[in-house]
C-alpha positions as CSV (number, residue, x, y, z in Angstrom):
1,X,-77.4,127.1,-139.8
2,X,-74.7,128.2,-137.0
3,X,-73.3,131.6,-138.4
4,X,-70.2,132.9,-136.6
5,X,-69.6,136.6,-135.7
6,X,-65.9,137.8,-136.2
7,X,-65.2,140.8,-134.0
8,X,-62.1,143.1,-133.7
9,X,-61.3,145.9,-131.8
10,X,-59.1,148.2,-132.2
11,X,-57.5,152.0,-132.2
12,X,-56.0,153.4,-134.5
13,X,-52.4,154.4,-135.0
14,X,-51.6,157.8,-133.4
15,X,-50.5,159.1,-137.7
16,X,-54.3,157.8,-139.1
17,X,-57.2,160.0,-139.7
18,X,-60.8,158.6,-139.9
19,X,-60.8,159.2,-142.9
20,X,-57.5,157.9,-143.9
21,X,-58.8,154.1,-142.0
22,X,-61.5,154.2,-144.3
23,X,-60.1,154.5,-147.0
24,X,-57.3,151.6,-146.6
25,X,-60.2,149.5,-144.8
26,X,-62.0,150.2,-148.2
27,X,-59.1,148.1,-150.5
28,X,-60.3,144.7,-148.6
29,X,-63.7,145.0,-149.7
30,X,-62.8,142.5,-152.4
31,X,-61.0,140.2,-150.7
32,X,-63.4,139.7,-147.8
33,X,-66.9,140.6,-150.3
34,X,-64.9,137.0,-152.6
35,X,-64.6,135.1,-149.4
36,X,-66.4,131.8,-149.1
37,X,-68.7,132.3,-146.7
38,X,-68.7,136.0,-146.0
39,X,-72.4,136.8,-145.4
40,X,-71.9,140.6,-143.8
41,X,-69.6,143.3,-142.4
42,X,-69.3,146.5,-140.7
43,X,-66.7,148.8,-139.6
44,X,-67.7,151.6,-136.4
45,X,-65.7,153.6,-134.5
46,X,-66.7,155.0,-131.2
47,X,-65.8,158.6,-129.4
48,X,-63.6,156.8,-127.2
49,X,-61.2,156.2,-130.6
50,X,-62.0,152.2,-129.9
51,X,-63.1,150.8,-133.8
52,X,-65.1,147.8,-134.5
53,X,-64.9,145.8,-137.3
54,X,-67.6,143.0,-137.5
55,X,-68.1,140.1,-140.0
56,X,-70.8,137.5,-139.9
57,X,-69.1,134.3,-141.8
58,X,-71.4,131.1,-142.3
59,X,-69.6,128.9,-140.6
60,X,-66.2,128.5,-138.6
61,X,-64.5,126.5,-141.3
62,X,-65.1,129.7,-143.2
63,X,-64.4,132.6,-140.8
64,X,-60.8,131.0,-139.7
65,X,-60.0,130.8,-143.7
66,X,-60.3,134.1,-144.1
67,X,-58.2,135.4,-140.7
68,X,-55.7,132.8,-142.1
69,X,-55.2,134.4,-145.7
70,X,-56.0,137.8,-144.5
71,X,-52.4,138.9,-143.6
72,X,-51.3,137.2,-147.0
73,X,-53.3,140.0,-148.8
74,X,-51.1,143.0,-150.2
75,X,-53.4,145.5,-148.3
76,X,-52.4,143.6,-145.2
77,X,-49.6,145.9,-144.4
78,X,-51.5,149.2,-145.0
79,X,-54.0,147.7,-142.9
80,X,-51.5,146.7,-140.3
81,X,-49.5,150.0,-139.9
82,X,-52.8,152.0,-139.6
83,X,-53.8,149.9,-136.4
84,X,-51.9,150.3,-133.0
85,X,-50.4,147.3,-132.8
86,X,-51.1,147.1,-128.8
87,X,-54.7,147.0,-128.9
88,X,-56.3,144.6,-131.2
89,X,-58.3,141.9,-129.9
90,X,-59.7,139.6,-132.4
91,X,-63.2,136.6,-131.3
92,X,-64.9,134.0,-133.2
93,X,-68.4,133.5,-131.8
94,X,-71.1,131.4,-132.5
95,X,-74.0,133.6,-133.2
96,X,-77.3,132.2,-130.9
97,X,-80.1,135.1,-132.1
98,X,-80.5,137.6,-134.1
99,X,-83.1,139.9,-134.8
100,X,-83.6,142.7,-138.0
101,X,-86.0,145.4,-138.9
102,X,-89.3,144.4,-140.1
């Protein structure tokens, strides 16, 4: 089975807190958690201010589905005006390996 890795970066707006990111990231937990073919996520951020957020979908078919109805959501704009606008980048890849704890 080909998984795909969704990646965006990002920094935050120059207004938003940590803390504050978290906390509107938090209200698309059902969303993306309901998605067909979500299969894992994770949000980091690093001392640079540059975030990741990183979802493993089960297929492409899937991952573009999401990004599609994403910005139909009504988080979407919270989500939005949190983020500087200038920075995100957003990949689909085809994931090749992977390897977990034993």
């Amino acid at each position: 089975m080909t998984q795909i890795a969704e990646t965006v970066t990002f920094k935050l707006a120059t207004d938003v807190t940590k803390e504050e990111f978290v906390t509107i990231m938090k209200r698309t937990e059902s969303f993306v958690r309901n998605a067909e073919g979500f299969v894992f996520r994770r949000l980091s951020a690093g001392e640079d201010g540059q975030w990741t957020d990183t979802v493993i979908w089960t297929d492409m078919d899937c991952a573009q589905a999401a990004a599609t109805a994403f910005p139909q959501q009504d988080f979407a704009p919270a989500v939005m005006a949190a983020i500087a606008p200038d920075s995100v980048t957003m990949r689909h890849d085809t994931i090749h390996w992977t390897i977990g704890a034993s």
